[in-house]
Steps between C-alpha positions, in 0.01 A plus 500: 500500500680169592479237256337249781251782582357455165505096459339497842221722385459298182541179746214613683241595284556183315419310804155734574406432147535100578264543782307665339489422133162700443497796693111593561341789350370590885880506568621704209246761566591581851828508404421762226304692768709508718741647251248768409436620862888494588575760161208699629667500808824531357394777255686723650812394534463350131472886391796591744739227336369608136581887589871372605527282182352746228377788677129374337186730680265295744261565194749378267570180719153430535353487145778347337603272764359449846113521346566259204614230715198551787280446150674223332446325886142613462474325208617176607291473809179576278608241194796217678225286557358510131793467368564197693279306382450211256465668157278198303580411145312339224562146469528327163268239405842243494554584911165352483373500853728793666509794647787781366638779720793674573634589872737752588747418752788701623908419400638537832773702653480826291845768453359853454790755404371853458659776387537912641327744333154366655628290736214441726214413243742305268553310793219412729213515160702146335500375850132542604428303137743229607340434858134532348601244275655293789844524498785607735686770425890584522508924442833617365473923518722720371817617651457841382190582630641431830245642702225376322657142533528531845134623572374159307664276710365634802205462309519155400634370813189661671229352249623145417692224700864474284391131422202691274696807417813693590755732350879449398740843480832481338775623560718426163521335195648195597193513751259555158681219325418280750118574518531430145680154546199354727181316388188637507169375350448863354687861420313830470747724370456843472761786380761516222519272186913462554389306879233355337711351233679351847174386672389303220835323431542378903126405484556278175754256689202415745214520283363763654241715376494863521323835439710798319370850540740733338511822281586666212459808311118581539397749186235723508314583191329810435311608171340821394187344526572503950359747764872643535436696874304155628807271344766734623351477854433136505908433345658751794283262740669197363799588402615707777331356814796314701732715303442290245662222660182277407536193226182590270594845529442636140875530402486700236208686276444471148286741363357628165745822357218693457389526876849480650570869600105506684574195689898581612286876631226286688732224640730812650140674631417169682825417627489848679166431592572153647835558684542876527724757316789312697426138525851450723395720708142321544512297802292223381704450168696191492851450491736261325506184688918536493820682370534200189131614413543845513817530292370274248183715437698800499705425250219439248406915505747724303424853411467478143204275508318711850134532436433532845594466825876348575614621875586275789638500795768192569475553928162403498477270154234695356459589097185724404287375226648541175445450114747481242459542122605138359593266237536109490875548496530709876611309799232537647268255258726232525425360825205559778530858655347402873502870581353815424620613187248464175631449133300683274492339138248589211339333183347606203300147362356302721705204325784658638425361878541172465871438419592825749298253743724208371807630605410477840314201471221268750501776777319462812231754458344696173328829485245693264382811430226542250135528432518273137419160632626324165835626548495393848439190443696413193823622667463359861432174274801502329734621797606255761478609891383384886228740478359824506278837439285609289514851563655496817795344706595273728156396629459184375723347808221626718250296412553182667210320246694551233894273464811680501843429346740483213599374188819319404761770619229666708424220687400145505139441705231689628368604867242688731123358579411187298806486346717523797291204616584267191869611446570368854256209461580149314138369346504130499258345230290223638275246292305330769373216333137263619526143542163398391589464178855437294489536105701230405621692164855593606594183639692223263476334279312724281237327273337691247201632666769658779665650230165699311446607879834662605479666170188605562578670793846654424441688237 
């Protein structure tokens, strides 16, 4: 990327957005369609570049990518004009004659950096809610997910003018440094909390709002009380799907003592079931997205803690699903896994949970197993997290009625449908007041009789 590449792009949206400081809800949703027919289109090559990337299925790269972004479009055509509108307040009886609402307006020139592991749908699903909410959009992919990255700006060049939308690649750090450096009216940022910790610093020296969607280590709780074949099928979906390369992946499962030799025997049954006797030999089993990756997870399986699982094959990045016996002391419960290899840790009390919970603490996404609703709920009260399952995993983020997001080192903001709308939207606060008739209480000097009014209305 050359540095003028980017101010021009920045230069020119900037002017767009001057003429034409309200962008019409007619034009946002033919831009938006047109987006939806081109990934149709483009579906395709979209699986092609995924394949290249990950080596995720065409199944795989539909459900968890390519379909949740044709639905979170979907959703925006049906509701952008609702949520447009004036939202009316009540008026107190000292605004006395007015009107009340709120109207949502967009910030501007919008930075979108998205990470690798789903690179197409944490992409292009922030940047349909920033153009339904009437904004232009500056797309920063990653560089790892090269193929991916070069699919979407083929993409967006062939959906939106690059005054409404376009795409930036880089090339370096220096080149990422100075993405940082520029002024936008607003930064969705979505991948690691050490780059986050970076995005939020450069955006504090302009002012500049922003949108954090991180990680963390996800737990999984499971207690005797669980159907143990239904939870261990429903954890190898989530945990292993993108070779566990997916942020509210569980990250590790904490289950009751007493059930902890029938669920490691069902989780190895479904794992079997699910990817074959040899998942590296499976051709639609995903790979790690890179040598750093791969080495990294690697090095968290050792022999002496094997449950299950633990070959790979370095040529083509691939490690099979495993699960490790565990302790909060092992390396791999002191930071997020991002791959497929599943701590197994146990409890006896259910009071135990929380402070195992705590030493991991906020993560993105939560998970439980259980039929006793009391327990449920009093520890997914008292734990901190994004979101999450109640006897299941990871489909919360596919249901774009509901928000999505983090919590303090998880992430800071919330996205998809109605949400998505309102974290790119500003809502100005109107009083629209009559002139038919001014109470004269709040204007000097104040007598008396002012006074016993003003107090009676403020109060």
């Amino acid at each position: 990327m050359e540095n003028n590449e980017l101010l021009d792009k920045i230069a020119a949206q900037r002017k767009f957005l001057a003429d034409n400081p309200i962008l019409s809800i007619e034009m946002r949703k033919l831009a938006l369609k047109d987006l939806y027919r081109n990934i149709k289109e483009m579906t395709p090559e979209i699986v092609d570049a995924l394949k290249k990337d990950l080596n995720k299925s065409e199944t795989e790269s539909y459900m968890t990518e390519i379909g949740l972004v044709l639905s979170e479009i979907t959703y925006m055509l049906r509701h952008m004009r609702h949520l447009a509108r004036k939202k009316y307040a009540y008026s107190p009886l000292s605004n006395f004659p007015s009107t009340s609402y709120r109207k949502a307006s967009a910030y501007g020139v919008v930075l979108v950096i998205s990470p690798w592991n789903y690179p197409f749908l944490l992409a292009i699903e922030p940047l349909v809610d920033a153009i339904a909410a009437g904004n232009t959009v500056i797309l920063k992919p990653s560089s790892n997910s090269v193929n991916v990255s070069k699919v979407m700006e083929k993409l967006i060049a062939k959906s939106f003018a690059p005054t409404h939308a376009t795409t930036i690649l880089l090339n370096s750090k220096e080149d990422g440094d100075f993405l940082l450096d520029q002024k936008y009216d607003y930064i969705f940022y979505t991948g690691s909390t050490r780059v986050g910790q970076l995005v939020i610093k450069k955006a504090a020296e302009h002012f500049t709002p922003v949108t954090l969607e991180m990680g963390g280590k996800s737990p999984c709780i499971v207690d005797e009380t669980a159907n143990i074949e239904l939870a261990a099928k429903r954890i190898v979906f989530g945990k292993f799907l993108n070779a566990g390369q997916t942020c509210v992946a569980p990250d590790y499962v904490l289950c009751q003592e007493s059930i902890k030799d029938k669920l490691v025997k069902a989780l190895q049954v479904e794992i079997v079931r699910q990817y074959s006797i040899d998942p590296i030999l499976n051709k639609n089993y995903p790979k790690m997205i890179n040598q750093r990756q791969f080495d990294f997870v690697k090095s968290l399986i050792s022999e002496d803690k094997l449950l299950f699982g633990g070959k790979f094959d370095e040529d083509v990045l691939k490690i099979e699903p495993t699960l490790v016996d565990a302790t909060i002391e092992d390396a791999c419960m002191k930071r997020e896994i991002f791959g497929p290899v599943l701590p197994i840790l146990t409890y006896k009390m259910t009071s135990e949970i929380e402070p195992i919970v705590a030493q991991n603490p906020n993560p993105l996404a939560f998970y439980m197993f259980s039929k006793d609703r009391k327990s449920c709920n009093q520890i997914l009260s008292k734990c901190q997290f994004g979101g999450g399952c109640i006897n299941d995993t990871i489909m919360h983020i596919a249901n774009n009625h509901i928000a999505f997001g983090g919590v303090k080192e998880s992430g800071l903001g919330q996205y998809h449908g109605k949400a998505g709308f309102e974290t790119f939207s500003h809502f100005k606060s109107i009083v629209k007041k009559g002139t038919w008739l001014d109470l004269p209480m709040r204007y000097q000097p104040h007598g008396k009789i002012k006074k016993f009014f003003i107090k009676l209305f403020l109060r």
